[in-house]
C-alpha positions as CSV (number, residue, x, y, z in Angstrom):
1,X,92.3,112.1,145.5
2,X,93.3,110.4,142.5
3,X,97.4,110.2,141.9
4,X,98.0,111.2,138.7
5,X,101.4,111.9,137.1
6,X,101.9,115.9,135.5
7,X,104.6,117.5,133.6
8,X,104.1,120.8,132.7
9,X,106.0,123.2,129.7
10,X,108.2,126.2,131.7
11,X,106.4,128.8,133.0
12,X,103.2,126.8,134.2
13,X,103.0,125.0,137.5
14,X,102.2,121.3,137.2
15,X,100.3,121.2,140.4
16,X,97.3,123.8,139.4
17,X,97.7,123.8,135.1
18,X,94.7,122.3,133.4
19,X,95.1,123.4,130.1
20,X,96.8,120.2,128.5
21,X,98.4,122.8,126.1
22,X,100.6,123.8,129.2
23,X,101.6,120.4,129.9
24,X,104.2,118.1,128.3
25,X,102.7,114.9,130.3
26,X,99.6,114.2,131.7
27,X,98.5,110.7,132.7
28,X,95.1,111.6,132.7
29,X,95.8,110.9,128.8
30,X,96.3,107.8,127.1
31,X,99.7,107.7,125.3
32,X,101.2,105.7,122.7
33,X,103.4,102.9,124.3
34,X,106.2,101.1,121.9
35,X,106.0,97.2,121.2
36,X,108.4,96.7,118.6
37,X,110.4,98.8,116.0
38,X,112.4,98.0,113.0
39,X,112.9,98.3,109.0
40,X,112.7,96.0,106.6
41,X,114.3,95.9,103.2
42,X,112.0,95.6,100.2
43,X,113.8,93.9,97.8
44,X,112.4,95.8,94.1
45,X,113.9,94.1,91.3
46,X,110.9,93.2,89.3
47,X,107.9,94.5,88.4
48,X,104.5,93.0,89.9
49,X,103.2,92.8,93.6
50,X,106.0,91.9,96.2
51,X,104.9,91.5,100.0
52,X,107.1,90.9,102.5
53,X,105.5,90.7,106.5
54,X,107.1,90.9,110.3
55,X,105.0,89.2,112.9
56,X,104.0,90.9,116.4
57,X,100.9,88.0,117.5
58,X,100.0,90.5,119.8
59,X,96.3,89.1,118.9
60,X,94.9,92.3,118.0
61,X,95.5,94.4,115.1
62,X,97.8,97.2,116.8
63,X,98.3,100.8,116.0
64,X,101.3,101.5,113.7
65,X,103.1,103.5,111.2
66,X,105.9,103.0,108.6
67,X,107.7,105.5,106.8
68,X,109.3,104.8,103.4
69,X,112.8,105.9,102.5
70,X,112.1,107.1,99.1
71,X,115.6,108.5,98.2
72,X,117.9,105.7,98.2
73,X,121.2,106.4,100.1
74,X,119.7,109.2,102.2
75,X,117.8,109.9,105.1
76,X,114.4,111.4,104.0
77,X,111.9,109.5,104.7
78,X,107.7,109.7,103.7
79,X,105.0,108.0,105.5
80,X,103.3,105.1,103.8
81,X,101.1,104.6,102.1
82,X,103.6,106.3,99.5
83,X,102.6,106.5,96.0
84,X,104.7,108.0,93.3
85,X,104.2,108.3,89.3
86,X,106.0,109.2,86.3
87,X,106.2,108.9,82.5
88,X,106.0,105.5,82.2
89,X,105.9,104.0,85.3
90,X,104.8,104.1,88.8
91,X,105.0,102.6,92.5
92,X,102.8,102.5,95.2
93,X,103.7,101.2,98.7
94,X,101.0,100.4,101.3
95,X,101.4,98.7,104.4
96,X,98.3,97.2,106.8
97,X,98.2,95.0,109.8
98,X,96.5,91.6,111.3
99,X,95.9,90.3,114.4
100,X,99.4,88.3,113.8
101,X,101.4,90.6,111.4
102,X,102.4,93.7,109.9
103,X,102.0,93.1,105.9
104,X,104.3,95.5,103.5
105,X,102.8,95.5,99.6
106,X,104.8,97.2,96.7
107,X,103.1,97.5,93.7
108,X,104.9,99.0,90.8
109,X,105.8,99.4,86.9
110,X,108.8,100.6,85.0
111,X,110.3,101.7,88.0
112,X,114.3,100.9,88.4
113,X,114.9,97.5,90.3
114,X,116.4,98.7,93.7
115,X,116.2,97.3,97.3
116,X,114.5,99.9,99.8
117,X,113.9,100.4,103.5
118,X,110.6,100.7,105.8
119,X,111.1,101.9,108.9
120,X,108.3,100.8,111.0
121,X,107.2,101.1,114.7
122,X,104.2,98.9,116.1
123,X,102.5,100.1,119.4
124,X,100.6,97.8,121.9
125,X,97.8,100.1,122.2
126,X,94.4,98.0,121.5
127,X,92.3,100.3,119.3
128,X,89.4,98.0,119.5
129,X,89.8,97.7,115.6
């Protein structure tokens, strides 16, 4: 018998559930597992391409995700890549990965000269990419 670790939701018995909809853990599926987190401030003061990087080497390109905080001064947050128009200017902020580092790119036009924040989270998961 394999040993295996199972949580399941109230109500279900994590010893005979096999639905994974019952469960809130299951290792017989692979989860996401943290390497690094953090935020970086993009510094927005000018228009033109601005690309600012943190390093991970983990020598693969990881699975990760970045949210943008798109509302200075608040706490909402979008997920990148972000891209946002209006009369007269525009922004768009991507955000892609190497086998060494996490890259952030702003690209914008007209848009006020502020400093922003990425929150980002790497995870050491190889996805063969």
């Amino acid at each position: 018998m394999t040993q295996k670790i199972v949580i399941s939701k109230p109500g279900y018995d994590a010893t005979t559930e096999t639905d994974p909809n019952n469960l809130i853990y299951s290792s017989d599926y692979d989860s996401l597992k943290y390497y690094a987190s953090g935020e970086v401030q993009i510094d927005m003061s000018a228009s033109g391409d601005i690309e600012t990087s943190v390093s991970h080497d983990l020598g693969y390109v990881p699975f990760f995700i970045a949210y943008y905080n798109y509302i200075p001064y608040s706490t909402d947050y979008s997920h990148i890549p972000f891209y946002s128009a209006g009369f007269g200017s525009w922004t768009t902020i991507d955000v892609y990965a190497t086998t060494t580092k996490l890259y952030f790119t702003v690209k914008k036009d007209g848009t006020p000269a502020i400093t922003q924040s990425i929150v980002y989270k790497i995870f050491r998961n190889n996805t063969g990419l």
